[in-house]
TORDRENFI-901888 format. One line per 3 residues: their letters; for each residue y negated, x, z negated of N, C-alpha, C, O, CB. Coordinates in steps of 0.05 Angstrom, whole numbers, plus 5000, padded with zeros to 4 digits. Glycine has a CB too. Layout:
# TORDRENFI-901888
A> Y,X,Z,Y,X,Z,Y,X,Z,Y,X,Z,Y,X,Z  ...
//
This chain:
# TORDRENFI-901888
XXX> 5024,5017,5000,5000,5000,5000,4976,5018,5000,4976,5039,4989,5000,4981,4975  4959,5010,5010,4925,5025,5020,4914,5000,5006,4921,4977,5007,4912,5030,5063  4886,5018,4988,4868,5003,4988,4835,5015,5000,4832,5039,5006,4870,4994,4961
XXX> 4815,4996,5002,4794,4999,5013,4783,5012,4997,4791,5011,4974,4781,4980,5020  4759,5031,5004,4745,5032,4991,4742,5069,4980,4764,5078,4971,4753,5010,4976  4720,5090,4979,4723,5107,4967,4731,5114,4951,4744,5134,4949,4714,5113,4966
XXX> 4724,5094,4924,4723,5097,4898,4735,5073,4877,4732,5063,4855,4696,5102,4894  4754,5069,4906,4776,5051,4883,4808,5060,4880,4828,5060,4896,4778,5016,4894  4804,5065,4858,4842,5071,4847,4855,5051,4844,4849,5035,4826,4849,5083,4819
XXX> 4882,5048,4867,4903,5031,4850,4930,5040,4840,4948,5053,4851,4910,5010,4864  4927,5029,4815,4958,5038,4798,4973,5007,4794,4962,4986,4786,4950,5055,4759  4992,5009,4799,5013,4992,4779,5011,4995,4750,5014,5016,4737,5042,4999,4784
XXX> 5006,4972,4743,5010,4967,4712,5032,4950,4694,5028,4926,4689,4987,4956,4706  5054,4964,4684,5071,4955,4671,5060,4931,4649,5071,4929,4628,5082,4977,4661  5038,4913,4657,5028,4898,4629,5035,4868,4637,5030,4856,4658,4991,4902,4620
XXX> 5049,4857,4613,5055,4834,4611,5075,4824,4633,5074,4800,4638,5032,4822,4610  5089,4838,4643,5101,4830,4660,5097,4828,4693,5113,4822,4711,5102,4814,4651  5066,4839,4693,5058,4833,4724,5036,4852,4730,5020,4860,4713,5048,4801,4730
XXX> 5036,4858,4758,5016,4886,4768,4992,4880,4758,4986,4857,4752,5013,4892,4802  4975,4899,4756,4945,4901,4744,4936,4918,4759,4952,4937,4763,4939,4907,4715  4899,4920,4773,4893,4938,4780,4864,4950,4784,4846,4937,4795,4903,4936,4795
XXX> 4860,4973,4775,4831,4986,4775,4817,4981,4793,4824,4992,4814,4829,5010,4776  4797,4967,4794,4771,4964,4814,4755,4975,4811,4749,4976,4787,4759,4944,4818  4737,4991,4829,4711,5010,4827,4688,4985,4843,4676,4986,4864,4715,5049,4849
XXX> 4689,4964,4824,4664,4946,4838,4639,4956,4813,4640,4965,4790,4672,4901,4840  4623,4950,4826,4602,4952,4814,4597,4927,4791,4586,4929,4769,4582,4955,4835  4607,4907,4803,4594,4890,4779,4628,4862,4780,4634,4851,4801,4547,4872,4793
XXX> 4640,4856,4761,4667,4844,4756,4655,4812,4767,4632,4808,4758,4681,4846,4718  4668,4788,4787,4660,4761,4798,4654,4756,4767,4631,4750,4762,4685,4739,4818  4671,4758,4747,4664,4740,4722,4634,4743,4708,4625,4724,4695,4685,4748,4699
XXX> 4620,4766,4712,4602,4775,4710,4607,4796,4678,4587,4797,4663,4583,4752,4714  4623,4805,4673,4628,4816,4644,4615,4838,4642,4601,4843,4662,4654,4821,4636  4616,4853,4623,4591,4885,4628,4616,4899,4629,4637,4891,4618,4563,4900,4597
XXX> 4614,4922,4646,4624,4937,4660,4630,4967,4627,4618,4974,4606,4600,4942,4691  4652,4974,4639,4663,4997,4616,4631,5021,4611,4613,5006,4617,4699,5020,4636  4624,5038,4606,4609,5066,4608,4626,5082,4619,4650,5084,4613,4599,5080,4582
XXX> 4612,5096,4640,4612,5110,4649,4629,5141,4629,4618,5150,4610,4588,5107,4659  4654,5151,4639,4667,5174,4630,4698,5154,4618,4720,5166,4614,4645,5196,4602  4696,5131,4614,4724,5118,4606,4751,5133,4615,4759,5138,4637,4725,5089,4621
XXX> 4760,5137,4594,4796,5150,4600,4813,5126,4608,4810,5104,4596,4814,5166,4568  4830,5129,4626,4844,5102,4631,4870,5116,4612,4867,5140,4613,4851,5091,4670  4895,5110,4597,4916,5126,4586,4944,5104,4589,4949,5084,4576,4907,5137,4552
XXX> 4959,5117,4612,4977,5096,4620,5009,5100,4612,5012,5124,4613,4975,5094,4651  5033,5089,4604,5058,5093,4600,5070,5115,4621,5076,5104,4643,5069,5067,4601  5075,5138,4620,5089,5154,4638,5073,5175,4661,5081,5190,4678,5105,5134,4652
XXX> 5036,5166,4648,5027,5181,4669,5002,5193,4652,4994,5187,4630,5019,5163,4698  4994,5212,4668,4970,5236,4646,4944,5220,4647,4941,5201,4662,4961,5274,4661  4926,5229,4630,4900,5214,4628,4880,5211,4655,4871,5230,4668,4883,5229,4607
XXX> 4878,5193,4658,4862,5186,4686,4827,5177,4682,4820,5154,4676,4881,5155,4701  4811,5195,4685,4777,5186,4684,4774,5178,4701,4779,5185,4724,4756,5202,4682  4760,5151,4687,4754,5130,4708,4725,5134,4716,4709,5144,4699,4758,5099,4697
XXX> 4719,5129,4739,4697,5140,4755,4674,5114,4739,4685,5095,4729,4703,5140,4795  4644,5118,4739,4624,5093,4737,4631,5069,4741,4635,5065,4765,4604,5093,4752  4635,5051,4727,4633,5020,4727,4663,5010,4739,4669,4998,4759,4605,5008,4749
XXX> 4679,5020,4720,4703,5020,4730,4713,4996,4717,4702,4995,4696,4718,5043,4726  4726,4980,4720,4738,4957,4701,4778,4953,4702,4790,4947,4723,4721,4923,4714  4788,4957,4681,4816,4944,4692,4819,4910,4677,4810,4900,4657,4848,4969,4680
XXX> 4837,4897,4700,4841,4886,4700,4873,4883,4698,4888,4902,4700,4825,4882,4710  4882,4854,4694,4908,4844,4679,4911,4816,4706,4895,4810,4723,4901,4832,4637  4936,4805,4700,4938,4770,4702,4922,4757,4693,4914,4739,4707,4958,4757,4692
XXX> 4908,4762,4660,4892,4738,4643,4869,4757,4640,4863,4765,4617,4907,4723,4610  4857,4766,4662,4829,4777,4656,4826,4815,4655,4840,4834,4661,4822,4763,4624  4797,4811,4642,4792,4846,4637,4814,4854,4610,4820,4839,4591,4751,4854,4626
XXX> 4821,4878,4614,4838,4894,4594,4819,4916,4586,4810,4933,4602,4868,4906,4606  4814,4916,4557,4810,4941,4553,4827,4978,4557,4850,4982,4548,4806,4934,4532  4817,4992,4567,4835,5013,4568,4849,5017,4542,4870,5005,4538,4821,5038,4576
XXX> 4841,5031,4526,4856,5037,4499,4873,5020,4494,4894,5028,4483,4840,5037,4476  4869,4993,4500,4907,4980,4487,4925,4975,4504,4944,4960,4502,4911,4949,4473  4917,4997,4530,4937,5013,4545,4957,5035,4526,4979,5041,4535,4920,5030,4567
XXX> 4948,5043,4504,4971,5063,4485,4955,5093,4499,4941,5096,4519,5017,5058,4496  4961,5105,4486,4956,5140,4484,4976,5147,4520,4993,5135,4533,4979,5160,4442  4962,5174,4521,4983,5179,4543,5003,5196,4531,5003,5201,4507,4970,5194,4569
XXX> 5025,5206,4552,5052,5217,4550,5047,5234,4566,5027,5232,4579,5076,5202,4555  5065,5256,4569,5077,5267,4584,5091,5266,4603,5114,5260,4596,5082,5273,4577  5087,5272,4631,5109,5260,4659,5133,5259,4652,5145,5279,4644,5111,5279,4686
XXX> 5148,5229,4654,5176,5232,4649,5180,5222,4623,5200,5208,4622,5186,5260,4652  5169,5225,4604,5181,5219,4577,5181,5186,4577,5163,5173,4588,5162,5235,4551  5199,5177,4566,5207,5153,4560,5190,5144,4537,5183,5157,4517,5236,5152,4554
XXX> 5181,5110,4547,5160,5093,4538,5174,5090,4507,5199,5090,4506,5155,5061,4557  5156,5089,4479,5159,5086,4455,5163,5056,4449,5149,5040,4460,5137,5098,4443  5184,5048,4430,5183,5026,4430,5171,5017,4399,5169,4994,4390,5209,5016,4440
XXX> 5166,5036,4389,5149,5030,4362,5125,5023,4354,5114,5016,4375,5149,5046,4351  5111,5020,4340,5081,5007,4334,5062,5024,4354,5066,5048,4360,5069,5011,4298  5050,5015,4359,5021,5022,4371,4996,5051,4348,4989,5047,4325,5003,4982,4371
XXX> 4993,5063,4356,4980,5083,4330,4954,5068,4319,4939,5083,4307,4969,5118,4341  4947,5044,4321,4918,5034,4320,4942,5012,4297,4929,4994,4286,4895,5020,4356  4962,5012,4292,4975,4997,4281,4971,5009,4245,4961,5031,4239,5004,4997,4297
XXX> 4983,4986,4220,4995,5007,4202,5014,5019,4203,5034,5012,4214,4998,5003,4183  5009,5050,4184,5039,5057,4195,5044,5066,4153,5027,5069,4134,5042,5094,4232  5075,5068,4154,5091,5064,4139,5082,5090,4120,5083,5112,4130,5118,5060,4150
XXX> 5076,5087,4098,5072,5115,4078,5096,5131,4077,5118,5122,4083,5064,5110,4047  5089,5154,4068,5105,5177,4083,5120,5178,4050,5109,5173,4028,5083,5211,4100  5153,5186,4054,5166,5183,4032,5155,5207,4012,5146,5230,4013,5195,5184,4038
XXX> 5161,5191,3997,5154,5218,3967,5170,5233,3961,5193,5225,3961,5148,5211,3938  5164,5268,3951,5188,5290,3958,5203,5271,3929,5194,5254,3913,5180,5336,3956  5232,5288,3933,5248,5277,3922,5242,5290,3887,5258,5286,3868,5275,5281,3939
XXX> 5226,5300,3885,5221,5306,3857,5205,5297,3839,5204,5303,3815,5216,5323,3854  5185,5273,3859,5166,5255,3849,5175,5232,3852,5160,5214,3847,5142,5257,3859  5205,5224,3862,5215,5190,3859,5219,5186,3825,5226,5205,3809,5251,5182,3880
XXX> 5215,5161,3818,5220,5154,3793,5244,5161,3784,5260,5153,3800,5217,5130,3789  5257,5173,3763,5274,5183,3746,5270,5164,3726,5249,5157,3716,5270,5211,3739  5304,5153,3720,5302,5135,3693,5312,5150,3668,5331,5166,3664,5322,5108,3696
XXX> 5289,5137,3647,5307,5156,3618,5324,5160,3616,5338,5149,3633,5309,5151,3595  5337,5175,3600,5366,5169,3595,5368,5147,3566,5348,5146,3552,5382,5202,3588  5381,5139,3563,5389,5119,3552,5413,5121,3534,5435,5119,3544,5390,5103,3569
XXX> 5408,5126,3506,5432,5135,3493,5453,5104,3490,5441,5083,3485,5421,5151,3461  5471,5103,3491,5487,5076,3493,5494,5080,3461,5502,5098,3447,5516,5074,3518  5487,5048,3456,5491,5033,3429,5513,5038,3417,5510,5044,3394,5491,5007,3430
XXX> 5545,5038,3428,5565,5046,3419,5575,5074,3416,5596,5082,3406,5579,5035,3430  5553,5089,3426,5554,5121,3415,5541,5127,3389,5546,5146,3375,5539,5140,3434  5524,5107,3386,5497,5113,3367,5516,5098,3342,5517,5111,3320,5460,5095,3377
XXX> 5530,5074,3343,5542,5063,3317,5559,5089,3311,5557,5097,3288,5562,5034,3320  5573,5101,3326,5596,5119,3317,5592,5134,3308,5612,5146,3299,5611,5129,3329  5567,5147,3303,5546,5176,3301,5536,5159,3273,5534,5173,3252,5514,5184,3334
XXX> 5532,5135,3272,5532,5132,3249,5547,5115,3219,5543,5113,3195,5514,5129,3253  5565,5106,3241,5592,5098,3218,5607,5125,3215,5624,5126,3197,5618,5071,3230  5603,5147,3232,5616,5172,3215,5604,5186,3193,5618,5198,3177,5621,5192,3231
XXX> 5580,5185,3191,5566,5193,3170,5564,5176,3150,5562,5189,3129,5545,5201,3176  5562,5146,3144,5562,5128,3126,5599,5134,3109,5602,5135,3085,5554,5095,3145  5623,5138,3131,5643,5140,3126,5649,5168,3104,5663,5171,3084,5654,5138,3152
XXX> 5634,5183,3116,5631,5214,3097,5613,5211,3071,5612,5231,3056,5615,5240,3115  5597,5188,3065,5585,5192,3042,5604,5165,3027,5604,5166,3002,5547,5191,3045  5614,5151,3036,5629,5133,3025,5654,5149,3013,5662,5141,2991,5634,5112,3046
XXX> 5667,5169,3023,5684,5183,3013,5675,5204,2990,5690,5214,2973,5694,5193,3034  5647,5207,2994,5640,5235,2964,5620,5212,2945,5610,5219,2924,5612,5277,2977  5618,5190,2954,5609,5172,2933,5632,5172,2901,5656,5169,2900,5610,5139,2950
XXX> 5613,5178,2879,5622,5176,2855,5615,5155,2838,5623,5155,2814,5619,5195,2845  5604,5142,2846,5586,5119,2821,5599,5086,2841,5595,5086,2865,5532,5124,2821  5608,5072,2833,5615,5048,2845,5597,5025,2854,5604,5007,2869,5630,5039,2829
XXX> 5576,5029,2844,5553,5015,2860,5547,5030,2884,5542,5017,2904,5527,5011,2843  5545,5058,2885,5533,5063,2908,5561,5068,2928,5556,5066,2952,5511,5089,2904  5580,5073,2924,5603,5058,2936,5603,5032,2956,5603,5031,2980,5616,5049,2915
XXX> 5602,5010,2934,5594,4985,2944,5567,4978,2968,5564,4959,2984,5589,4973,2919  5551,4997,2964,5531,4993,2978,5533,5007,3006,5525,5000,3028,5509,5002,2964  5549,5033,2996,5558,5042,3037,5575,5026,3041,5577,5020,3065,5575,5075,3050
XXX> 5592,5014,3026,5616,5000,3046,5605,4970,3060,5616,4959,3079,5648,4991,3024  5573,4959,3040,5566,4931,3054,5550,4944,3082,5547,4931,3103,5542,4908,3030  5541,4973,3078,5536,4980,3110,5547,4985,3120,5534,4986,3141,5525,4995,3119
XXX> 5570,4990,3127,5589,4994,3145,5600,4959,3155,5601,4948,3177,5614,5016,3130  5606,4951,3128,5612,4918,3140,5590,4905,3154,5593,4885,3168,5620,4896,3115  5568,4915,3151,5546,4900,3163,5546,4908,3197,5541,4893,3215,5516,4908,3148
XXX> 5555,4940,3198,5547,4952,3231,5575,4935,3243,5569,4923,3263,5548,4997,3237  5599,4930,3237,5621,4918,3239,5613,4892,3251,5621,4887,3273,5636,4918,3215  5594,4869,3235,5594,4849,3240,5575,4841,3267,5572,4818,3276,5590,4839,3217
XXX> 5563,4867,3280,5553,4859,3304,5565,4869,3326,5572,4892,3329,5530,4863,3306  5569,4846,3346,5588,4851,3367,5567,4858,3397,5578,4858,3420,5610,4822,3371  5544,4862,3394,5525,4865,3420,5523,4845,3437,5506,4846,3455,5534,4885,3438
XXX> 5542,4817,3432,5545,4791,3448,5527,4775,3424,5530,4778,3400,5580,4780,3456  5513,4762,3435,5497,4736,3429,5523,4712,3425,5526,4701,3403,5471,4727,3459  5536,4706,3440,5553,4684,3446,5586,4695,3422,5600,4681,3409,5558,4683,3489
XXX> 5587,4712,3425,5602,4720,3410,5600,4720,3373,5615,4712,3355,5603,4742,3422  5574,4732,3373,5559,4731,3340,5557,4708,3334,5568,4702,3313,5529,4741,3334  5545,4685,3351,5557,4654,3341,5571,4641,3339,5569,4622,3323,5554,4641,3345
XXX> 5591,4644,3353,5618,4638,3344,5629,4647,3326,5648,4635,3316,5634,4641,3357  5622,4668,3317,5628,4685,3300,5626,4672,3271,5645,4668,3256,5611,4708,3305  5593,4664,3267,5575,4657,3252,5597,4629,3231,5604,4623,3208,5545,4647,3275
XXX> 5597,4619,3270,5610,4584,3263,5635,4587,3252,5643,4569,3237,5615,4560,3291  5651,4608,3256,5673,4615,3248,5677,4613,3223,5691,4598,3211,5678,4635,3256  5656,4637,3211,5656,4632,3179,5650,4610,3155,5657,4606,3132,5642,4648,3173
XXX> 5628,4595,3176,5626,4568,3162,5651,4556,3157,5660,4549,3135,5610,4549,3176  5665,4553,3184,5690,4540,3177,5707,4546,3160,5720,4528,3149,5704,4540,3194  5711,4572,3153,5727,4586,3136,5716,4576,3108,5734,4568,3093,5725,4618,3141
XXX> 5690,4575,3100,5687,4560,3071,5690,4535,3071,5697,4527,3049,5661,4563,3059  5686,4512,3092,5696,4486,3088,5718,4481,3091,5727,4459,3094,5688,4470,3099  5731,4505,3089,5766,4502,3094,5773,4489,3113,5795,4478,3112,5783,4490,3074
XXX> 5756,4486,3136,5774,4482,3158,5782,4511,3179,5768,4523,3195,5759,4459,3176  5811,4514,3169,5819,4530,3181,5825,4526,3209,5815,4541,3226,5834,4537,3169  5841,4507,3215,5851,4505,3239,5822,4506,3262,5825,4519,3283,5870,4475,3238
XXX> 5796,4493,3258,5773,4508,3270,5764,4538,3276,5758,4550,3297,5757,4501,3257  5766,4546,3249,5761,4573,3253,5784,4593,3253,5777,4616,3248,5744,4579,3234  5807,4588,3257,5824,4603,3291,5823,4600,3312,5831,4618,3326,5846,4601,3299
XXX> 5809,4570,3327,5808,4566,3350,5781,4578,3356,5776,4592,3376,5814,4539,3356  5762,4572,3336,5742,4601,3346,5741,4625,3343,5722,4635,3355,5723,4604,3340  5755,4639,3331,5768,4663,3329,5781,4672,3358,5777,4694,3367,5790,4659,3307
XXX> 5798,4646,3373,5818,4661,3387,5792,4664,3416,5796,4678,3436,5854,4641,3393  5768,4648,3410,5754,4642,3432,5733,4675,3425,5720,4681,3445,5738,4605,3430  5730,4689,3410,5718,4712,3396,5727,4729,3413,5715,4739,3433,5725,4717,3367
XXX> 5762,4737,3398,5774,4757,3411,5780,4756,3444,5791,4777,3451,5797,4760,3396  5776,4743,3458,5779,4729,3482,5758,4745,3503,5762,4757,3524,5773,4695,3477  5726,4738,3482,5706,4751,3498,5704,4782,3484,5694,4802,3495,5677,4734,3497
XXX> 5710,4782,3473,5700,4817,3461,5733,4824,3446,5739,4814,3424,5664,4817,3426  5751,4841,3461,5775,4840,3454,5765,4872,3443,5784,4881,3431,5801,4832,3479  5750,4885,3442,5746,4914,3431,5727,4907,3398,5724,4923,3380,5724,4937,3459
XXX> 5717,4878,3399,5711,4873,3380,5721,4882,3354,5738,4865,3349,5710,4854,3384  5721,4905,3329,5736,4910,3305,5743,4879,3291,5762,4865,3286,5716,4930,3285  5714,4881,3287,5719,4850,3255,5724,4826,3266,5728,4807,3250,5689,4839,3232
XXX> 5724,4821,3296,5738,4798,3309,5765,4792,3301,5773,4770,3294,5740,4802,3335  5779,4814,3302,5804,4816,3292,5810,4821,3272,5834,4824,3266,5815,4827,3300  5789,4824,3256,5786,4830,3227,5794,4791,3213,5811,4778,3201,5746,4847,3219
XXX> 5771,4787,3223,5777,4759,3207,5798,4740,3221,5803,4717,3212,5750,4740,3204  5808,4749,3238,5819,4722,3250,5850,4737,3237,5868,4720,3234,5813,4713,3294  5856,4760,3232,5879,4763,3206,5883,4756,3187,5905,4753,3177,5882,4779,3197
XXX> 5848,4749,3170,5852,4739,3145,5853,4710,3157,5877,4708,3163,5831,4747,3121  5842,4690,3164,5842,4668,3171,5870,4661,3187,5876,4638,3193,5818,4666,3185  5887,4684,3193,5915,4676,3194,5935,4682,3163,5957,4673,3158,5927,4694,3221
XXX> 5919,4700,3148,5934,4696,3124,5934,4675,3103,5948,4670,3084,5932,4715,3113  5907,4664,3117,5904,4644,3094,5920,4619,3106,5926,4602,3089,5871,4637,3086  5927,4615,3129,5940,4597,3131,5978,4605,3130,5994,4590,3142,5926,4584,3155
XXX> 5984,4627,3116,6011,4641,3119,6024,4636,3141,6045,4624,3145,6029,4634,3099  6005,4651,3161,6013,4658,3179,6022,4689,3183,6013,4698,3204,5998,4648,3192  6038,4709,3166,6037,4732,3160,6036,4750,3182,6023,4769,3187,6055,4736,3145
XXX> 6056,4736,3193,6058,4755,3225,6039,4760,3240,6028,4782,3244,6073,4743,3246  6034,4740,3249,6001,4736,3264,5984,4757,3250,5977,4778,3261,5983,4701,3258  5978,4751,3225,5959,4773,3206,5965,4803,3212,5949,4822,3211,5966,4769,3173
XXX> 5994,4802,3217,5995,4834,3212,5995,4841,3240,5998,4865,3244,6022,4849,3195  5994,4828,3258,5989,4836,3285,5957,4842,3294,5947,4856,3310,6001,4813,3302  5951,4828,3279,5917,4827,3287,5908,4853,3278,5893,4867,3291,5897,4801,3271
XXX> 5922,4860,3243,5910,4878,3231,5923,4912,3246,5911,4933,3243,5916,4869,3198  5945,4910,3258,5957,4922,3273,5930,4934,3306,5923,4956,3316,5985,4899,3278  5924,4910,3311,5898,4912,3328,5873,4922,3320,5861,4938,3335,5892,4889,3336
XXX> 5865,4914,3299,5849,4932,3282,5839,4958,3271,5817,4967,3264,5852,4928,3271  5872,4971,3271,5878,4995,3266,5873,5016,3284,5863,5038,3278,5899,4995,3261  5882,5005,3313,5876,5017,3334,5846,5025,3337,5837,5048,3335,5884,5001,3352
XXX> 5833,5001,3343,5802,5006,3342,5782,5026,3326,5767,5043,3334,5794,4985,3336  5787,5017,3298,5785,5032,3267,5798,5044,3252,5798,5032,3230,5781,5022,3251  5811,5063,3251,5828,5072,3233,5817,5073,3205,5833,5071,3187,5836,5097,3241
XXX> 5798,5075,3200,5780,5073,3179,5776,5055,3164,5767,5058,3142,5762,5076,3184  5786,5022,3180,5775,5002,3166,5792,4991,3135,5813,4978,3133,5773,4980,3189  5776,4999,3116,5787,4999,3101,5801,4968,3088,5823,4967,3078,5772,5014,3091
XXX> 5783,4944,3091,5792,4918,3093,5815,4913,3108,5834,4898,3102,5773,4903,3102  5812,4928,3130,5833,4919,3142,5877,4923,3128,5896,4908,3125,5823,4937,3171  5870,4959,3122,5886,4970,3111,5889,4950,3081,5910,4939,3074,5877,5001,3111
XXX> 5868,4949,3069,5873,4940,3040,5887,4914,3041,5900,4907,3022,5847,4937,3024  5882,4890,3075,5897,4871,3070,5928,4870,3082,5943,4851,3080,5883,4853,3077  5932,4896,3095,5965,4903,3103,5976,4906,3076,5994,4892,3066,5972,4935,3123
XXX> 5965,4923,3065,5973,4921,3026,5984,4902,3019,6008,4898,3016,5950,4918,3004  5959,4883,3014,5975,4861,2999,5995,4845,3005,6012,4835,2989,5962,4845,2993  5993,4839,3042,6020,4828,3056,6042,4848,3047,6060,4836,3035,6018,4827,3091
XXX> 6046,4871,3049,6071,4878,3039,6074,4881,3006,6095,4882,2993,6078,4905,3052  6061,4881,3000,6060,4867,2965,6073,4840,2969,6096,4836,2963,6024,4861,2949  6060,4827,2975,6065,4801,2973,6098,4790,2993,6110,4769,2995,6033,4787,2985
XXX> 6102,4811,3004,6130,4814,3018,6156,4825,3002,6180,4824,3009,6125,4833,3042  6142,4837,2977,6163,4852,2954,6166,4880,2975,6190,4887,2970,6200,4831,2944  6159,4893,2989,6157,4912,2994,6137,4937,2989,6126,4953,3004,6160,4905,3010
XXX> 6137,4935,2958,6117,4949,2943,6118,4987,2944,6102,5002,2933,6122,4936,2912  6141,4995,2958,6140,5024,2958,6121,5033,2984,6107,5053,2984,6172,5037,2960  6122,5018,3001,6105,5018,3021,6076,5001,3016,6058,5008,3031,6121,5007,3042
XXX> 6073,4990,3005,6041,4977,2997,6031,4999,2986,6012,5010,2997,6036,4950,2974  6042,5012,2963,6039,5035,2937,6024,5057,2961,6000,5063,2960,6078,5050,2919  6043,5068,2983,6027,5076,2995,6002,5076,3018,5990,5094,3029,6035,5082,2994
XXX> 6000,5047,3018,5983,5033,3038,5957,5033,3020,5937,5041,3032,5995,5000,3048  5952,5028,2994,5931,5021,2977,5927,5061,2972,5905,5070,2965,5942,4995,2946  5942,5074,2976,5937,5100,2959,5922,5109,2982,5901,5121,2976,5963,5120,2947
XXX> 5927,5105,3013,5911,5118,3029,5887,5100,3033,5865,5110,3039,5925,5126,3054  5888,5076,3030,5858,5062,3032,5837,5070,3012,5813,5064,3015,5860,5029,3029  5850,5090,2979,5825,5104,2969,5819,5127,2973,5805,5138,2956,5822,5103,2948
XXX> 5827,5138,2995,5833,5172,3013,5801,5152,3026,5784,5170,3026,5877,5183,3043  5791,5131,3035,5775,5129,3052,5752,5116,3038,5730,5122,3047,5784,5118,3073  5754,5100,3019,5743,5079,3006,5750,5089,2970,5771,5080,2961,5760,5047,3020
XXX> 5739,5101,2958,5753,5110,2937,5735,5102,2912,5738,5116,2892,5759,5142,2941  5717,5083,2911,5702,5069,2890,5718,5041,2896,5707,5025,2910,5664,5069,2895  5746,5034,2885,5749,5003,2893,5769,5000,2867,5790,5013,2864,5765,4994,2930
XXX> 5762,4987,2854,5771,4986,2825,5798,4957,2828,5818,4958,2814,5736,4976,2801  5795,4941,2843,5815,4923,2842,5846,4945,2857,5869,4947,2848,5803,4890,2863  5836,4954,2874,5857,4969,2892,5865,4993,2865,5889,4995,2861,5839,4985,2928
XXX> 5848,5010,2848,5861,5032,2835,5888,5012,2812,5910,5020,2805,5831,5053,2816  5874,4987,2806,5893,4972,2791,5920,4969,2799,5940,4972,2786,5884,4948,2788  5920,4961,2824,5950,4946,2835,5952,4974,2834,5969,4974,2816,5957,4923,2867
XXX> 5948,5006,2841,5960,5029,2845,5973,5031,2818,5996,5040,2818,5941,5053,2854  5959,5023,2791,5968,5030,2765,5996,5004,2763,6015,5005,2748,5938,5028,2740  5990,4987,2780,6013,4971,2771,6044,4970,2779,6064,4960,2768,6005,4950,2776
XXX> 6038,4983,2801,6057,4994,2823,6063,5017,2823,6083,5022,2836,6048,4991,2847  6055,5034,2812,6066,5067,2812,6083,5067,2792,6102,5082,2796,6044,5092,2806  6085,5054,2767,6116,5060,2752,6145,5047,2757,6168,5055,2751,6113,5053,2724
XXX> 6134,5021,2773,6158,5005,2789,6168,5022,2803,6190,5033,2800,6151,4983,2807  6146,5027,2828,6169,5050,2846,6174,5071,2842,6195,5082,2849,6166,5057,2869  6153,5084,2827,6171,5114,2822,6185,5110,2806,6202,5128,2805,6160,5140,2814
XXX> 6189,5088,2784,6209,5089,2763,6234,5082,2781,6253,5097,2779,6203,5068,2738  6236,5064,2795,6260,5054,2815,6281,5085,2828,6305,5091,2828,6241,5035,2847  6255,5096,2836,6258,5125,2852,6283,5143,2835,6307,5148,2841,6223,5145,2850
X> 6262,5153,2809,6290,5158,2805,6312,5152,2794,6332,5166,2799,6292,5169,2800
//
C-alpha cells in the first residue's frame, strides 16, 4: 500500500482489533488540537518513531494518544502481556530477614511440668504438715485444669454430682471428660473414685492404672490403689503401696497410720 503525500507515515496499528493510521494533516476534520511538535510515536515491536509537526494518530473510535501506545521494545521481542508502567505496580518483596518472625511461644504443658517438678521436690523435703498440705493443694489445683473450657465444665458439673450423690450422673460425665481430653490426669482421677464409690473396683483400678501412666507422682491416685487392696485383704501389697506414696507425699498422717497398722500384721505373718 502507497500513501499520498510527503509527510505522511503509515503504520499498522495492532489497537483494538483494527488498523490505525498516522496522518500528517495539518488540522484533524474533527477539529481537535493537534499533538506539539517533536511527539515520539512508541509502537509494539518497533523502535521510537518522531512524529514530524501536527501529526495526529488515530484509532477506529477517534484520536489516540501516543503514550497509551506502551514504551517501545526492541526489534523482535515479544509484546508484554503485563500491566502497562503508568499502571500500579506490586511492592517489591521484603528481604527475607525483615519478614515477620513469630515469638516463640513456650507451650503450657512444658511450663506445668517445669513446675509440678519443683512443687513435687519441695513437697518431698517439706517437714511441717501444714506446709505439706499446702504444696499438695498446688499441685491438686495445676491437676484440676485441663486447657479445655468444655472439659473444666463438665468437669465442674461432675463434682456437683458427686455431692448430691448422684453418681450414676457423674460417670456419664466423667466418661464424656475422658472422651475429650483422654491425656487428661484428674479426669481419670475422679472418674476412679466415682467408680469406687459406686464398688465398682475394677473399673477404679483401671482408671487408676491410667493415671499412673500419665503421673507417676500422683499421689491420690497411688493412695487410692492402697486402700482398694486393703480393702481387698491384700494388705502385704497395700503396706507397700502406702509406704511408697510417703517416698512422694511424706506429710500425710492418715496414710503413716494405716502404715502403723499394717506393718505388724504383715511382717508379723512374714515370719
Amino acid at each position: 500500500m502507497r500513501c499520498p503525500g510527503a509527510l505522511v507515515l503509515c503504520l499498522a496499528l495492532p489497537l483494538l482489533g483494527a488498523p490505525a493510521a498516522v496522518w500528517a494533516e495539518g488540522q484533524s476534520s474533527s477539529g481537535l488540537p493537534l499533538p506539539a511538535p517533536g511527539d515520539t510515536l512508541r509502537m509494539p515491536g518497533l523502535p521510537p518513531v518522531q512524529l514530524p509537526p501536527g501529526t495526529r494518530v488515530f484509532g477506529p473510535n477517534g484520536p489516540v494518544d501516543p503514550e497509551s501506545l506502551g514504551p517501545a521494545r526492541p526489534r523482535g521481542e515479544a509484546p508484554r502481556s503485563g500491566p502497562r508502567e503508568t499502571e500500579a505496580k506490586p511492592e517489591p518483596a521484603k528481604p527475607a530477614d525483615q519478614k515477620f518472625k513469630p515469638r516463640p511461644v513456650v507451650r503450657e504443658a512444658t511450663q506445668r511440668a517445669k513446675v509440678l517438678d519443683e512443687l513435687f521436690k519441695r513437697l518431698a523435703a517439706a517437714t511441717d504438715a501444714d506446709e505439706g498440705k499446702g504444696i499438695a493443694g498446688a499441685i491438686e489445683r495445676i491437676w484440676l485444669r485441663s486447657g479445655s473450657d468444655t472439659a473444666d465444665l463438665l468437669m465442674q458439673r461432675a463434682a456437683a454430682a458427686v455431692q448430691g450423690k448422684d453418681l450414676p450422673l457423674a460417670l456419664e460425665l466423667l466418661d464424656k471428660v475422658v472422651a475429650i481430653e483422654p491425656d487428661w490426669v484428674e479426669a481419670w482421677n475422679k472418674r476412679a473414685t466415682a467408680r469406687f464409690m459406686t464398688n465398682d473396683l475394677n473399673g477404679a483400678m483401671a482408671d487408676i492404672d491410667r493415671v499412673l501412666k500419665i503421673e507417676p507422682r500422683h499421689f491420690g491416685a497411688i493412695s487410692g490403689m492402697g486402700f482398694i487392696l486393703e480393702r481387698e485383704g491384700l494388705d502385704k501389697r497395700a503396706l507397700e503401696i502406702f509406704r511408697h506414696v510417703l517416698t512422694i507425699y511424706p506429710g500425710q498422717p492418715d496414710i503413716k497410720k494405716l502404715i502403723d497398722k499394717l506393718a505388724p500384721e504383715v511382717e508379723g505373718r512374714d515370719i
